[in-house]
N, CA, C and O atoms as a Maestro MAE file, in Angstrom:
{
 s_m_m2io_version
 :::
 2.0.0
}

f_m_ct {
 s_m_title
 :::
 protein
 m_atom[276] {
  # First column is atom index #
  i_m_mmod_type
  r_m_x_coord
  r_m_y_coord
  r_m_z_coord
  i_m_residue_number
  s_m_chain_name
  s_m_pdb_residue_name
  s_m_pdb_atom_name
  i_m_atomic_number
  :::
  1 25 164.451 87.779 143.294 1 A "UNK " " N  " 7
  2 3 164.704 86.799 142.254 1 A "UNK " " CA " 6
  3 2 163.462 85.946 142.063 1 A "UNK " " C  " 6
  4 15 162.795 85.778 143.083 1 A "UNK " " O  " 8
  5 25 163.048 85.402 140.995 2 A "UNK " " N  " 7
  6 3 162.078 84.873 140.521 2 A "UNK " " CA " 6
  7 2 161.885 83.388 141.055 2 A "UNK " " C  " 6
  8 15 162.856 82.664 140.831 2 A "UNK " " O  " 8
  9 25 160.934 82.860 141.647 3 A "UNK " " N  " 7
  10 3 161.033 81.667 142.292 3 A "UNK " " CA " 6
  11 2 160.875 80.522 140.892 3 A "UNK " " C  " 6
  12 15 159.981 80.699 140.064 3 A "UNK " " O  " 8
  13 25 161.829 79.401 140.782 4 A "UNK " " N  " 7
  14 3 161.979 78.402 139.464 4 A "UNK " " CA " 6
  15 2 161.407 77.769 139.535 4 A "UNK " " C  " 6
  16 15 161.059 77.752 140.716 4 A "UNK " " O  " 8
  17 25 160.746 76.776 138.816 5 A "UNK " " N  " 7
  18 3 159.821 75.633 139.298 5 A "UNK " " CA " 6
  19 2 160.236 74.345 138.139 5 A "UNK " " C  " 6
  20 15 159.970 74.197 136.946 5 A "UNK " " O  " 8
  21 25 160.642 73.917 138.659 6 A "UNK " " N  " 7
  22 3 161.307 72.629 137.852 6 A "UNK " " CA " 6
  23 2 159.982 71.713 137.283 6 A "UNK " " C  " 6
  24 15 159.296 71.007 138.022 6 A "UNK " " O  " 8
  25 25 159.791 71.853 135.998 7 A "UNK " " N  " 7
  26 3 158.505 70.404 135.516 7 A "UNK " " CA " 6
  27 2 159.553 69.493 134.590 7 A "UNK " " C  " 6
  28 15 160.668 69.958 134.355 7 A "UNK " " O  " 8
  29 25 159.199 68.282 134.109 8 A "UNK " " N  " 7
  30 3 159.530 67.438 133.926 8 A "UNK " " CA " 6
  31 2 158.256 67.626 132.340 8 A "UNK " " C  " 6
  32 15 157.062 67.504 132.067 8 A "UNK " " O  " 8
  33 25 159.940 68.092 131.535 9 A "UNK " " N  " 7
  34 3 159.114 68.441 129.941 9 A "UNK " " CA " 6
  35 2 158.441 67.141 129.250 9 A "UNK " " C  " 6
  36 15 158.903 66.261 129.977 9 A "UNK " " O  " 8
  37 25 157.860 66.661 128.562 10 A "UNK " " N  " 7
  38 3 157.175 65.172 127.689 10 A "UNK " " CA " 6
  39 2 156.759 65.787 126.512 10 A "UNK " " C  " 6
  40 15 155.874 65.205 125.885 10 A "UNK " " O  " 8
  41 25 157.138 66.693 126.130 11 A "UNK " " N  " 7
  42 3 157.058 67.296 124.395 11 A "UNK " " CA " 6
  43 2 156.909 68.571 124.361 11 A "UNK " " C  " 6
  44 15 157.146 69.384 125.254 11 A "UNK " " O  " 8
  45 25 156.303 68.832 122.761 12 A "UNK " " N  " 7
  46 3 155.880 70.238 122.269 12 A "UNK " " CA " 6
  47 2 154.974 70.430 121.738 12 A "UNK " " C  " 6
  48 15 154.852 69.763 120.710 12 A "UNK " " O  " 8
  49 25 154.256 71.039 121.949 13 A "UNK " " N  " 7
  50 3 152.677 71.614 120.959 13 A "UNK " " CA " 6
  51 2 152.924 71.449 119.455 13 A "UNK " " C  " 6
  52 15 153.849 72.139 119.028 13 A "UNK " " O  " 8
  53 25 152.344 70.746 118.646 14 A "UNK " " N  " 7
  54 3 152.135 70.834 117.183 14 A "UNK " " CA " 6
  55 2 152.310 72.178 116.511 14 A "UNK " " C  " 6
  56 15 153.109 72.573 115.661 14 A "UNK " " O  " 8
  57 25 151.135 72.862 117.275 15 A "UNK " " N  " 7
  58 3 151.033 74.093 116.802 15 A "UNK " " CA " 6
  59 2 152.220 75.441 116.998 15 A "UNK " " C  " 6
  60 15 152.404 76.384 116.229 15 A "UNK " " O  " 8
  61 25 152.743 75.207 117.985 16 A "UNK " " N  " 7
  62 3 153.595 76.411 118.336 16 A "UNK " " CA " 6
  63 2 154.885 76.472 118.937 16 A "UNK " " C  " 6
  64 15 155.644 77.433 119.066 16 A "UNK " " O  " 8
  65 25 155.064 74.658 119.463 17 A "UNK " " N  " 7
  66 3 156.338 74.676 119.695 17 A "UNK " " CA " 6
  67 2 156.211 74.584 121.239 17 A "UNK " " C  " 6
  68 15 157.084 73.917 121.794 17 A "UNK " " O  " 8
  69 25 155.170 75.203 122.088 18 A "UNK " " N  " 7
  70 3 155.913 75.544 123.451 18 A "UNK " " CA " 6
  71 2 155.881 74.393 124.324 18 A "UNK " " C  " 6
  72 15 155.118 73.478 124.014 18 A "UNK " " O  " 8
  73 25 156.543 74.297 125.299 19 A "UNK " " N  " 7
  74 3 156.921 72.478 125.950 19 A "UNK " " CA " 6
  75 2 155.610 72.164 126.629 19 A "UNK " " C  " 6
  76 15 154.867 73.073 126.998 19 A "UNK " " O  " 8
  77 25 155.354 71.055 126.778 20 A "UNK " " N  " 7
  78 3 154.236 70.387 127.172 20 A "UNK " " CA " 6
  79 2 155.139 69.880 128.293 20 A "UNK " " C  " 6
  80 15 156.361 69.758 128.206 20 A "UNK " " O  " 8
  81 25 154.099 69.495 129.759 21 A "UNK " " N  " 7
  82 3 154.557 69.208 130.880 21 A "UNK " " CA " 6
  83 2 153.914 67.833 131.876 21 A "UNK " " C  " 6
  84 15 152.791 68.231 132.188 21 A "UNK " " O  " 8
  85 25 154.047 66.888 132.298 22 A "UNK " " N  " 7
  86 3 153.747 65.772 132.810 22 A "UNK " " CA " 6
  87 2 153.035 66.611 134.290 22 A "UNK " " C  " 6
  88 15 151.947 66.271 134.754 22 A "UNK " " O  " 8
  89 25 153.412 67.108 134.549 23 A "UNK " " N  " 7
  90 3 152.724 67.472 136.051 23 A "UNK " " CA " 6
  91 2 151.668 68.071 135.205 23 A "UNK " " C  " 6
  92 15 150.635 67.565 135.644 23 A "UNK " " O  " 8
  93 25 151.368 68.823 134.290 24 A "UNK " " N  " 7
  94 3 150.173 69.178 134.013 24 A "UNK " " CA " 6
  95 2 149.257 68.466 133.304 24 A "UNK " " C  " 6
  96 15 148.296 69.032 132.783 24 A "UNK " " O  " 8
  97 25 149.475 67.029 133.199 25 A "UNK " " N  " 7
  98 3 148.624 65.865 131.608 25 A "UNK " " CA " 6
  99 2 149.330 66.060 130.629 25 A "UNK " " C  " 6
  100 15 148.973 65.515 129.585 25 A "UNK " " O  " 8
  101 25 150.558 66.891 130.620 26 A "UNK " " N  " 7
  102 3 150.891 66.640 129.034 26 A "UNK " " CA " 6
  103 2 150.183 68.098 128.617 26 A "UNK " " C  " 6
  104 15 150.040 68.204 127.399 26 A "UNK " " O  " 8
  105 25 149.881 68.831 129.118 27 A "UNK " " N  " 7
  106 3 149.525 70.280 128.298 27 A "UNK " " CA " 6
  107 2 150.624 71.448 128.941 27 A "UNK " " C  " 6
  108 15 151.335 71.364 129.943 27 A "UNK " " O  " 8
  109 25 150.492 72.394 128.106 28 A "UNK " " N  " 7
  110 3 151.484 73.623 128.632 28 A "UNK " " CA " 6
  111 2 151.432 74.242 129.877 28 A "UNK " " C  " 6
  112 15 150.345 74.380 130.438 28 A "UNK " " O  " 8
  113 25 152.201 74.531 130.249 29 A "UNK " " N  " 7
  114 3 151.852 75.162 132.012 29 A "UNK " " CA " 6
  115 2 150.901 76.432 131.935 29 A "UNK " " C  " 6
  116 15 151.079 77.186 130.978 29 A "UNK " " O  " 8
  117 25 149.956 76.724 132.813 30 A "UNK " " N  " 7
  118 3 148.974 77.569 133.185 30 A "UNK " " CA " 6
  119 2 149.219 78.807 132.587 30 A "UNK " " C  " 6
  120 15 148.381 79.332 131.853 30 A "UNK " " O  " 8
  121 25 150.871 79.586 132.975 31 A "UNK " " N  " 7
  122 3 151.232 80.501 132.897 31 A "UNK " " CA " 6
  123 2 151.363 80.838 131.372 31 A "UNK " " C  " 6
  124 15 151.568 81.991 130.993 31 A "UNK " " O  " 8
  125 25 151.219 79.638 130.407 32 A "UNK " " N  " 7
  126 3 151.842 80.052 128.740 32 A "UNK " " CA " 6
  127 2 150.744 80.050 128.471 32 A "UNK " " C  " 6
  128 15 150.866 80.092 127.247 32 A "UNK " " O  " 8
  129 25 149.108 80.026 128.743 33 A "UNK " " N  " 7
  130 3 147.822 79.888 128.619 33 A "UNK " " CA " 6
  131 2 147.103 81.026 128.744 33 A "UNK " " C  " 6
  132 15 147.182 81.062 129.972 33 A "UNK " " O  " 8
  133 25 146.477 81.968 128.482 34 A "UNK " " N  " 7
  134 3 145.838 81.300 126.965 34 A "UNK " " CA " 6
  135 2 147.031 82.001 125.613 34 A "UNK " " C  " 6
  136 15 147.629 83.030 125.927 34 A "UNK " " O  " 8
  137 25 147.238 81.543 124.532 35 A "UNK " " N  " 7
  138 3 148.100 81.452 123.750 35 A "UNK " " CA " 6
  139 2 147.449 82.410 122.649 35 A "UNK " " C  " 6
  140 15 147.955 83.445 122.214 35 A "UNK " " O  " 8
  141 25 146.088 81.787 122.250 36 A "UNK " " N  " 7
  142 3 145.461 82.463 121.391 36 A "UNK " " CA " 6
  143 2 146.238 82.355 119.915 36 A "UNK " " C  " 6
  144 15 146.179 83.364 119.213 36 A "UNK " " O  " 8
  145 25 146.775 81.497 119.533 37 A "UNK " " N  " 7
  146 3 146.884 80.619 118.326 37 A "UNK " " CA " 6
  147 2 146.139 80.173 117.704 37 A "UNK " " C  " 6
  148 15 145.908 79.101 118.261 37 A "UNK " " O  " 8
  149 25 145.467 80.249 116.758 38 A "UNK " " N  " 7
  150 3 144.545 80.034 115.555 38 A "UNK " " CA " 6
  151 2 144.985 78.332 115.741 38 A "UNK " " C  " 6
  152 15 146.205 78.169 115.751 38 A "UNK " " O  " 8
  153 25 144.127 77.020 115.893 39 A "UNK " " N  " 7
  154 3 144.238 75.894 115.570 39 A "UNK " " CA " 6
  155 2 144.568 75.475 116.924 39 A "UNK " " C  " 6
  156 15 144.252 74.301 117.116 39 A "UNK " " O  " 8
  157 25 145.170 76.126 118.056 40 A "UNK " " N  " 7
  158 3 145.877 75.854 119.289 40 A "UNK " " CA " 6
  159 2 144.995 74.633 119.966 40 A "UNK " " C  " 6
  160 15 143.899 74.960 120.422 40 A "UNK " " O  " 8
  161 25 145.365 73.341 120.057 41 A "UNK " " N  " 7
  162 3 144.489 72.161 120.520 41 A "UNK " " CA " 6
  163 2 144.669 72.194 121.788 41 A "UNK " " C  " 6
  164 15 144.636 71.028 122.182 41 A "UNK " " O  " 8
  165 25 144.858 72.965 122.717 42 A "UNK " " N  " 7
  166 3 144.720 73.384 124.410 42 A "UNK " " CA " 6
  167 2 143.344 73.996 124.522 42 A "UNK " " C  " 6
  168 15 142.458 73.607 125.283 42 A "UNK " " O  " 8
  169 25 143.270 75.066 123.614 43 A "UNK " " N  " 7
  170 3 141.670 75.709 123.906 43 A "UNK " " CA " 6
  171 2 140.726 75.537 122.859 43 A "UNK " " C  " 6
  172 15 140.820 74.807 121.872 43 A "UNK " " O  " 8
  173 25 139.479 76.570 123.314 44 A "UNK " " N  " 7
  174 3 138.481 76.036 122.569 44 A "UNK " " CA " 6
  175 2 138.293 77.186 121.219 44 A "UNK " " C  " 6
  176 15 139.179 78.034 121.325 44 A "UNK " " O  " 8
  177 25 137.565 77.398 120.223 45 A "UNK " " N  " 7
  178 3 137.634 78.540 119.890 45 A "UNK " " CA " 6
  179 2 136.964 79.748 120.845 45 A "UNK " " C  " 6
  180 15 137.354 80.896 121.057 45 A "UNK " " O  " 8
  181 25 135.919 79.089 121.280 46 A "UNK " " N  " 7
  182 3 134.771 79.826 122.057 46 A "UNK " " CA " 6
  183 2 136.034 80.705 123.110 46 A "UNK " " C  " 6
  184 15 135.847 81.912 123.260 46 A "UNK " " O  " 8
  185 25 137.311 80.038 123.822 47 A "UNK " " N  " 7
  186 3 138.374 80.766 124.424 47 A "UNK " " CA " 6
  187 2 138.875 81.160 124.210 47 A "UNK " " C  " 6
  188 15 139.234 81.880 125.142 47 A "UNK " " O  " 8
  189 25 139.565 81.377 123.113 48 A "UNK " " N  " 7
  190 3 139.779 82.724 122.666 48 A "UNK " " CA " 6
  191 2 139.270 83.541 121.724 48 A "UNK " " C  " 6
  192 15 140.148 84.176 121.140 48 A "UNK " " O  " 8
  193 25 137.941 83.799 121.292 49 A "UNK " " N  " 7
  194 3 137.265 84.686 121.768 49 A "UNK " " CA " 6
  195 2 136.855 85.586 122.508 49 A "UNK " " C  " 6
  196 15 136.619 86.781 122.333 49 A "UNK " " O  " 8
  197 25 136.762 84.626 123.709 50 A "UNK " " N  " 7
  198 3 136.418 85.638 124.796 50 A "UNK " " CA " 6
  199 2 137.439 86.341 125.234 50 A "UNK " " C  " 6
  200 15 137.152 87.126 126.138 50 A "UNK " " O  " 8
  201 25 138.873 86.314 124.788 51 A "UNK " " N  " 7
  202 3 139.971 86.914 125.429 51 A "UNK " " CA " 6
  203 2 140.001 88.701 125.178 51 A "UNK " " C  " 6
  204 15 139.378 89.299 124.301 51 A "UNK " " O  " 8
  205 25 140.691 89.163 125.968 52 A "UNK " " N  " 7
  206 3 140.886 90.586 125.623 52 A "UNK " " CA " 6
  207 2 142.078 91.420 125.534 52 A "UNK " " C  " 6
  208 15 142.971 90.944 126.235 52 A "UNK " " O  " 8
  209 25 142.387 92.376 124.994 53 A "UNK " " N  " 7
  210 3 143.902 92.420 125.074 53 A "UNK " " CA " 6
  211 2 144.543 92.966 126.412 53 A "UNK " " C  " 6
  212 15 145.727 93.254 126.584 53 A "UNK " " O  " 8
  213 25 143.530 93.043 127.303 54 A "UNK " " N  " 7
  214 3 144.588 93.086 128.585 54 A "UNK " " CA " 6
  215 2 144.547 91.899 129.652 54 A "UNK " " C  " 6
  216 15 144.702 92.085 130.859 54 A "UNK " " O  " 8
  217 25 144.323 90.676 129.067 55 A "UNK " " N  " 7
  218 3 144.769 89.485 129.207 55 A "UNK " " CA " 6
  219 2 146.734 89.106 128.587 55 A "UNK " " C  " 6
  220 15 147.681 88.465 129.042 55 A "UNK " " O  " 8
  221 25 146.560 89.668 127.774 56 A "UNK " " N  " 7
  222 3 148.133 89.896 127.108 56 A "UNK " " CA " 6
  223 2 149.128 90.958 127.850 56 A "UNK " " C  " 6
  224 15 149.757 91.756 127.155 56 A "UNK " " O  " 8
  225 25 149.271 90.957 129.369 57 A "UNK " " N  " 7
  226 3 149.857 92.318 129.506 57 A "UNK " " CA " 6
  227 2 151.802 91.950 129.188 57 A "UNK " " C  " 6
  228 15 152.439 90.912 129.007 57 A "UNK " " O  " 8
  229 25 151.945 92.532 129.215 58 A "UNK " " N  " 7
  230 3 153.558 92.636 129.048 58 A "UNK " " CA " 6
  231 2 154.128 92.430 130.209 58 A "UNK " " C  " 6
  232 15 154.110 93.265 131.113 58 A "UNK " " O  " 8
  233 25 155.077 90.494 130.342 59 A "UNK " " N  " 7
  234 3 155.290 90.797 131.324 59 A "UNK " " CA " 6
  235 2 156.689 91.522 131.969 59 A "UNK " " C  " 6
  236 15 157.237 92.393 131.292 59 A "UNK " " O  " 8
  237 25 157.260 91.140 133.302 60 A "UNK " " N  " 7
  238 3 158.271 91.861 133.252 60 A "UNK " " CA " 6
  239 2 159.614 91.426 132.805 60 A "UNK " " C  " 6
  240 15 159.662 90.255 132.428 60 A "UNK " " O  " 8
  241 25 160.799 92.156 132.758 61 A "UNK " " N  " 7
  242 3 162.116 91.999 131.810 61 A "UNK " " CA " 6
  243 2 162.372 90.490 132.698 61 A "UNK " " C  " 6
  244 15 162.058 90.101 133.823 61 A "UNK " " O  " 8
  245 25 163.185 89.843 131.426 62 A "UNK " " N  " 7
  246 3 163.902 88.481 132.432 62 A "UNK " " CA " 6
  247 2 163.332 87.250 131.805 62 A "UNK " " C  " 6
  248 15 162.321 87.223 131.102 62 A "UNK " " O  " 8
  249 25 164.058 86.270 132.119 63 A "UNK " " N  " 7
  250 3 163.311 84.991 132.373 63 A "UNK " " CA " 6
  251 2 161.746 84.713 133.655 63 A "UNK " " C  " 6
  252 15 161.496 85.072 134.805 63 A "UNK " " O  " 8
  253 25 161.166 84.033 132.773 64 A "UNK " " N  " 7
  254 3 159.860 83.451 133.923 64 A "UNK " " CA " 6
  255 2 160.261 82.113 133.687 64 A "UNK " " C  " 6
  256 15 161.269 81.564 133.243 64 A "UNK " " O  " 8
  257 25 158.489 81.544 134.385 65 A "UNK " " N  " 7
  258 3 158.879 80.247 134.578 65 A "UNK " " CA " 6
  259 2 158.654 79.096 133.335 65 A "UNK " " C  " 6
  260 15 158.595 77.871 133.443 65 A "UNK " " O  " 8
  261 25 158.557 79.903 132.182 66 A "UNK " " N  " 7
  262 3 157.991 78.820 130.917 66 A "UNK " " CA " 6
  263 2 159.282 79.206 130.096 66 A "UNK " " C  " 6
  264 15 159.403 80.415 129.896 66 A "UNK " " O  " 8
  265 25 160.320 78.344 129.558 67 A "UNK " " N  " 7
  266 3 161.426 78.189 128.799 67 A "UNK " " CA " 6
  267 2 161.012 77.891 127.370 67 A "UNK " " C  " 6
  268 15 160.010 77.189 127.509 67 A "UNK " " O  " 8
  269 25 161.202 78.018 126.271 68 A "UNK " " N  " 7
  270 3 161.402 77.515 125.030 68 A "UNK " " CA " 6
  271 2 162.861 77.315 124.506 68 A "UNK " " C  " 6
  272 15 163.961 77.859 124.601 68 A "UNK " " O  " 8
  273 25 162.336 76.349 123.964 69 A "UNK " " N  " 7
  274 3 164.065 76.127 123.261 69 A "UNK " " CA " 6
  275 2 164.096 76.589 121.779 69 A "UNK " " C  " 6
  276 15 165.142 76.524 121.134 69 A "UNK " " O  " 8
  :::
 }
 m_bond[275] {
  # First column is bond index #
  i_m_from
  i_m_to
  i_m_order
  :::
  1 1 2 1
  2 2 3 1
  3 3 4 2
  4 3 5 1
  5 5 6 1
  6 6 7 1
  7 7 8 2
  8 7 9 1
  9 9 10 1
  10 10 11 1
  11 11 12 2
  12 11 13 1
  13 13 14 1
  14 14 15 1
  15 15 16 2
  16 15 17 1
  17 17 18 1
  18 18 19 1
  19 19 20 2
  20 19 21 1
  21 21 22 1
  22 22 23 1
  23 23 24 2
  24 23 25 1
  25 25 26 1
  26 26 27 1
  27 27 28 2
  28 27 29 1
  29 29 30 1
  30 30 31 1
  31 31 32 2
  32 31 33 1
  33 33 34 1
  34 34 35 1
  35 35 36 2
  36 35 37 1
  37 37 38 1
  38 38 39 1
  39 39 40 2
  40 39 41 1
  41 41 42 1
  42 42 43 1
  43 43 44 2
  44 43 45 1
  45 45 46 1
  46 46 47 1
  47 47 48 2
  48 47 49 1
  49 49 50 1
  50 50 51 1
  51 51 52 2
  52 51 53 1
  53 53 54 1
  54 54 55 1
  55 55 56 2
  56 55 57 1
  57 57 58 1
  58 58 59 1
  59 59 60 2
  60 59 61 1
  61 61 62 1
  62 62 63 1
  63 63 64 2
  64 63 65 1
  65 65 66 1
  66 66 67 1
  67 67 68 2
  68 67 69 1
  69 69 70 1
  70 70 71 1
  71 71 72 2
  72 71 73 1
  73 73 74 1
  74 74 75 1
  75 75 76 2
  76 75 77 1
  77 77 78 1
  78 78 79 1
  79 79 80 2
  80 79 81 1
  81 81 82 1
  82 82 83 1
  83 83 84 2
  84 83 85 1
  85 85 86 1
  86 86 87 1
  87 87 88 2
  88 87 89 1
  89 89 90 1
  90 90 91 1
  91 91 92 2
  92 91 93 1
  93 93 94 1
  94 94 95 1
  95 95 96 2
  96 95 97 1
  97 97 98 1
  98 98 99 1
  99 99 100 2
  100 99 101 1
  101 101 102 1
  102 102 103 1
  103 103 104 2
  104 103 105 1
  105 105 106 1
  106 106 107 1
  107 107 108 2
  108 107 109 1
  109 109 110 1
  110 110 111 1
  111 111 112 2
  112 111 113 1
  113 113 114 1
  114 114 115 1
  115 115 116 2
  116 115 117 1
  117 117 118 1
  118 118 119 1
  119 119 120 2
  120 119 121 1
  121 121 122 1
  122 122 123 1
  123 123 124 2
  124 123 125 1
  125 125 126 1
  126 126 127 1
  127 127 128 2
  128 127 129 1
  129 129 130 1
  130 130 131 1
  131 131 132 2
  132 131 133 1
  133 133 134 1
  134 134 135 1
  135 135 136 2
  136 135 137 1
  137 137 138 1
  138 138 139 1
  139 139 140 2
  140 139 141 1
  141 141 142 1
  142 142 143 1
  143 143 144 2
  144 143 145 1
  145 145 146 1
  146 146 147 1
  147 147 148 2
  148 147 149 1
  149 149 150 1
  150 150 151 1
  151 151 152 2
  152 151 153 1
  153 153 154 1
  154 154 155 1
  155 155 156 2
  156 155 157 1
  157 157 158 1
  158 158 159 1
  159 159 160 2
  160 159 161 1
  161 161 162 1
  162 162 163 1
  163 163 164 2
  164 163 165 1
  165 165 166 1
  166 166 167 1
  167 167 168 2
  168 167 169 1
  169 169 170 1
  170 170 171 1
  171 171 172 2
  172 171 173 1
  173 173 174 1
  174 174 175 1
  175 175 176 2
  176 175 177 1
  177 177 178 1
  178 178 179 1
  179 179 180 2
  180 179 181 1
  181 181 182 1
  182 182 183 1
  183 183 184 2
  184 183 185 1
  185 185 186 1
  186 186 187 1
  187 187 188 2
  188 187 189 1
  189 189 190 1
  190 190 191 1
  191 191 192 2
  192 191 193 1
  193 193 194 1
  194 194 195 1
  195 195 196 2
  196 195 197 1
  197 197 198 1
  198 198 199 1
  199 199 200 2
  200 199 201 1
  201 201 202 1
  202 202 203 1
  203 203 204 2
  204 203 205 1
  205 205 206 1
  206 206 207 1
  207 207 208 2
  208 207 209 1
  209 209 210 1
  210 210 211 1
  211 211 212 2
  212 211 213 1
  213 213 214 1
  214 214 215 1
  215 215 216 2
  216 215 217 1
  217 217 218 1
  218 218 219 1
  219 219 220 2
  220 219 221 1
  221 221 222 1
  222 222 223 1
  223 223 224 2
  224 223 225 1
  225 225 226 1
  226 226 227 1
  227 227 228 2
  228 227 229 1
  229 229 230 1
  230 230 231 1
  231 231 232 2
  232 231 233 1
  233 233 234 1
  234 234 235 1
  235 235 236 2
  236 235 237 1
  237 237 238 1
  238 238 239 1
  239 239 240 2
  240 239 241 1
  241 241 242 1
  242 242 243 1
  243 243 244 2
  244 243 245 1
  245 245 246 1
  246 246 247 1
  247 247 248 2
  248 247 249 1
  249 249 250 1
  250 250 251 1
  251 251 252 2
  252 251 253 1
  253 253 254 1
  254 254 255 1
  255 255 256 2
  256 255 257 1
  257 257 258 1
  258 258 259 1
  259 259 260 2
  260 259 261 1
  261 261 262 1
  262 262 263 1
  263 263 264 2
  264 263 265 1
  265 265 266 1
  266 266 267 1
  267 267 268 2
  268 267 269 1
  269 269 270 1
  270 270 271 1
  271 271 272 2
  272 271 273 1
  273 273 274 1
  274 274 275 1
  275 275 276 2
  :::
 }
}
């Protein structure tokens, strides 16, 4: 079973909706990063750029640890 990790939500990204987190400053958790959203005010452009598509792997069936509502 997937280990849960309880954060303590303080909003949502402008751009995309996904929850912003107080244990992290107020940005999205590590794991929803990099997003690669055109405008995304977490990164830089220069970052995603450099991304590749097996940075995107598929992960596995189920819930993880980043929720959207």
């Amino acid at each position: 079973m997937a280990r849960r990790i309880d954060l303590t939500k303080t909003g949502k990204c402008s751009v995309c909706g996904i929850n912003l987190y107080e244990e992290t400053d107020n940005r999205p958790h590590r794991m929803a990063m990099p997003c690669n959203i055109g405008g995304c005010p977490y990164e830089t452009p220069e970052q995603q750029q450099e991304l590749k598509l097996s940075d995107f792997a598929v992960p596995p069936a189920g819930k993880g640890v980043i929720y959207y509502e």
